[in-house]
Structure formats: structure tokens, C-alpha cells
C-alpha positions in Angstrom: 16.7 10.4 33.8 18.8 12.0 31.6 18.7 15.1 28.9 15.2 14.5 26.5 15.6 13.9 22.7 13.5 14.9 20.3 12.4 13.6 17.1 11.1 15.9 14.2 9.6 14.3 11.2 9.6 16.7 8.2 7.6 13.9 6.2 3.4 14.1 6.0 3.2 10.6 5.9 3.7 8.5 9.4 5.3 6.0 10.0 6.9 5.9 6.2 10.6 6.0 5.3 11.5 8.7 7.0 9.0 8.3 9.9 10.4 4.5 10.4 14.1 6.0 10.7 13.7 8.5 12.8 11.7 6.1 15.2 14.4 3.8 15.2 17.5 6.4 16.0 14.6 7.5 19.0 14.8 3.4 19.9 18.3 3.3 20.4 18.1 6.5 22.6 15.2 5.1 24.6 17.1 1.9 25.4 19.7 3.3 26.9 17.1 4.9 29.4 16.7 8.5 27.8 13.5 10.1 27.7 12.3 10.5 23.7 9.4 13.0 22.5 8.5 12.6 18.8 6.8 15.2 16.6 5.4 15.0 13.5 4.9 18.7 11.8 2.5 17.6 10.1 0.4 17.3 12.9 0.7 20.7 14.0 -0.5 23.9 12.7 2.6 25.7 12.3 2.6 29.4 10.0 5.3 30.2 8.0 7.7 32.7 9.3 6.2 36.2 9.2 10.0 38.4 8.8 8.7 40.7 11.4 11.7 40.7 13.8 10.0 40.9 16.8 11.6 37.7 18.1 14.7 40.1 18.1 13.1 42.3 21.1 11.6 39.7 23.1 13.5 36.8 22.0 10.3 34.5 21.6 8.1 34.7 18.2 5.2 36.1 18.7 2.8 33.9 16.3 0.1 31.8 18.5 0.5 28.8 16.6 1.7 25.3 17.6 5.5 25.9 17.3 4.9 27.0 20.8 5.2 23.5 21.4 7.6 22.2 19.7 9.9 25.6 21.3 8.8 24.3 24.5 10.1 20.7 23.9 13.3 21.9 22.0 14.5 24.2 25.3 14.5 20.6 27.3 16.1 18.7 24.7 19.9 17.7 24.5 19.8 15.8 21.6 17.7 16.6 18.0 16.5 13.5 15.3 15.9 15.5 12.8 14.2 13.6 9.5 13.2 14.7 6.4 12.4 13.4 3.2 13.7 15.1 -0.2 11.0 16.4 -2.6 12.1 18.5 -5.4 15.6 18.5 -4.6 15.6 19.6 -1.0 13.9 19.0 2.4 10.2 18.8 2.6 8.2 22.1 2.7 7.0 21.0 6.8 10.7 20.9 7.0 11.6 23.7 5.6 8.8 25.9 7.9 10.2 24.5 11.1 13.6 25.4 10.1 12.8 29.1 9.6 10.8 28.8 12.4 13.6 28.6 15.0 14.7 32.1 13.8 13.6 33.3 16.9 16.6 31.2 18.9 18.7 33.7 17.1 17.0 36.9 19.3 18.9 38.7 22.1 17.1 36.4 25.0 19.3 33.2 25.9 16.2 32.0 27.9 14.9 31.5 24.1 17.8 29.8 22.9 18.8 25.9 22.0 21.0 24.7 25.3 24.5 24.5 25.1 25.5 21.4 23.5 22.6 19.8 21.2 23.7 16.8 19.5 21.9 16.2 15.9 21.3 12.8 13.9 19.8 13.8 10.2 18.0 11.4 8.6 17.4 12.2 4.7 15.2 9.7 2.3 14.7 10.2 -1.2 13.8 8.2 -4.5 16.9 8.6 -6.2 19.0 5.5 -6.6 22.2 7.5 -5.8 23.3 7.7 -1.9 25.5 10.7 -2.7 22.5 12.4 -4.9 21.5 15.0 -2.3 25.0 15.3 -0.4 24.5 18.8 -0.9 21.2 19.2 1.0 22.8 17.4 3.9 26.1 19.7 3.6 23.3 22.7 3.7 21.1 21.7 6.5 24.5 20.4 9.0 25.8 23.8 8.1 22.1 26.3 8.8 22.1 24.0 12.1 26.0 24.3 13.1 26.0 28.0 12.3 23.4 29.2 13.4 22.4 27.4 16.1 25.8 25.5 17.4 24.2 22.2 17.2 27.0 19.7 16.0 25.1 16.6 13.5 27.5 13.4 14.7 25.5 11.1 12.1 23.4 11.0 9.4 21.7 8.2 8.1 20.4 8.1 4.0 17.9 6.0 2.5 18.0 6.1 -1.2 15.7 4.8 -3.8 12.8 4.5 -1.3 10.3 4.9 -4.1 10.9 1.5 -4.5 12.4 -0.5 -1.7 10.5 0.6 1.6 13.2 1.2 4.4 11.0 -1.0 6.2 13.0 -3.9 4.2 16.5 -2.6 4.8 17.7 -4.2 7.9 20.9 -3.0 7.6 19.7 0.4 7.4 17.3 0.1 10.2 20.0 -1.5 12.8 22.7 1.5 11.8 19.5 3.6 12.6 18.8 1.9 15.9 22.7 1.9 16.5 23.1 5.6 15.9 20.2 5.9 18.9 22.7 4.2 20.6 25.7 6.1 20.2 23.7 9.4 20.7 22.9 8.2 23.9 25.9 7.4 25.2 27.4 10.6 24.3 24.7 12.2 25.9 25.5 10.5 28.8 29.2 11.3 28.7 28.7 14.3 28.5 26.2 15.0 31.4 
């Protein structure tokens, strides 16, 4: 078996436009024999980040909260499906948490840090009919994860106007989703 990928769904509703993409990208990967994981934040009782800095000292954030999970699966993973919807002109507020959540992979301990070489697909959905309305969101979440945290975002996959054509409906949309799975895999595999 090769390196895990994860899915994170920054959307409260399952299995909805976001939720159906990121599933898909994680059906590409898992048919090319890679182990998936998929998390929903909503499901988890994750606190906002507290600013206290101890992270820095021991390298792992010291709130008892279910992020421990999600850290725990992230350390594994080789590949990251991140999804999240657009509400208010940028990502959701579960999104959002998790992101300033992983502020503790920026501490001192590389036993605490994302593995060398994460791969990223984004997968953005919003009402607007514009694909290029929130190019700017995407340009500010590829750069936070590529700075930061050296992950490198080879696709991202849009789904505008979802407040009134479900992505459910979009086959296009949904085999480019599936396809991107695909082609994360196989880098993965190149690369291992």
C-alpha cells in the first residue's frame, strides 16, 4: 500500500457540493490502490486557535480537542483533498479553524511537521455564477499552504453557481474530479 490521502471537508453539510467533490478526487485515489481517510470538521469538536505559542516549545498544540486526530492522520498522509465551500467571500469558518489549527506544524519539532512532499487538490464551491469570482481565495489558500507548510496544490477543481445546479448534475465536473484522484495518485506513486 502506498502513502494515505486525506480528505478534509470544510463544508457542514455531507455529502453536498463540496462533500460530493472531494469524495470523488478521494475515488480516483482509491482506484489506483491508495489508502483514503476522509474527514468532515464538522464532525469534530475542534477549538479555535488559542495564540499561546506553546506549540513553539513542544512542537505539538496543547488543546485536548479532536484536532489530535486529524494531526495524527495528517503526519501519515502524502497527499491532502482539501474542500471548502465559499461563504461570505472566503472559505468556510470549519475551514478556516483547521487552517489556523496546523500552526503548530510551524514549531521547532519536525516529528510535528507535514512529511516532505504533500501533494494538495483544492476543491472550492460557491453560488456565484462566475468561475473566476473567488480566484483570489484560491491564490490565498495555495499560497498559506505552499509557504507555510511546503505543500505544492497540482489541481484545483471549482464548482460555481451551486446554489442552483447541484454538482451532483455536472458530470463533467465530477469525472475531472475523479480524474484529478487519478492523477494524484499516480504522482504519488512516482514519487514513492
Amino acid at each position: 500500500m502506498f502513502a494515505k490521502v486525506i480528505g478534509v471537508v470544510g463544508s457542514p453539510r455531507h455529502s453536498k457540493n463540496t462533500g460530493t467533490l472531494v469524495q470523488k478526487v478521494l475515488e480516483g485515489v482509491k482506484s489506483k490502490g491508495i489508502e483514503t481517510a476522509l474527514f468532515y470538521i464538522s464532525d469534530y469538536q475542534i477549538s479555535p486557535c488559542k495564540a499561546c505559542d506553546a506549540c513553539k516549545q513542544s512542537g505539538e498544540c496543547v488543546q485536548d480537542d479532536d484536532m489530535k486526530i486529524l494531526h495524527s492522520a495528517m503526519r501519515e498522509a502524502k497527499g491532502l483533498v482539501l474542500g471548502t465551500p465559499i461563504y461570505l467571500d472566503h472559505v468556510s469558518a470549519q475551514t478556516k479553524v483547521f487552517l489556523d489549527r496546523l500552526y503548530s506544524y510551524l514549531g521547532p519539532n519536525l516529528e510535528h511537521r507535514f512529511p516532505n512532499g504533500v501533494k494538495s487538490v483544492l476543491v472550492f464551491s460557491w453560488g456565484a455564477s462566475s468561475p473566476d469570482a473567488y480566484n483570489n481565495v484560491i491564490a490565498w489558500l495555495q499560497g498559506r499552504l505552499s509557504g507555510y507548510f511546503d505543500i505544492e496544490t497540482i489541481e484545483v477543481i471549482k464548482a460555481a453557481r451551486t446554489d442552483t445546479v447541484s454538482v451532483s448534475k455536472e458530470e463533467d465536473l465530477l469525472r475531472k474530479a475523479f480524474d484529478t484522484g487519478v492523477r494524484l495518485s499516480d504522482f504519488l506513486k512516482r514519487r514513492s
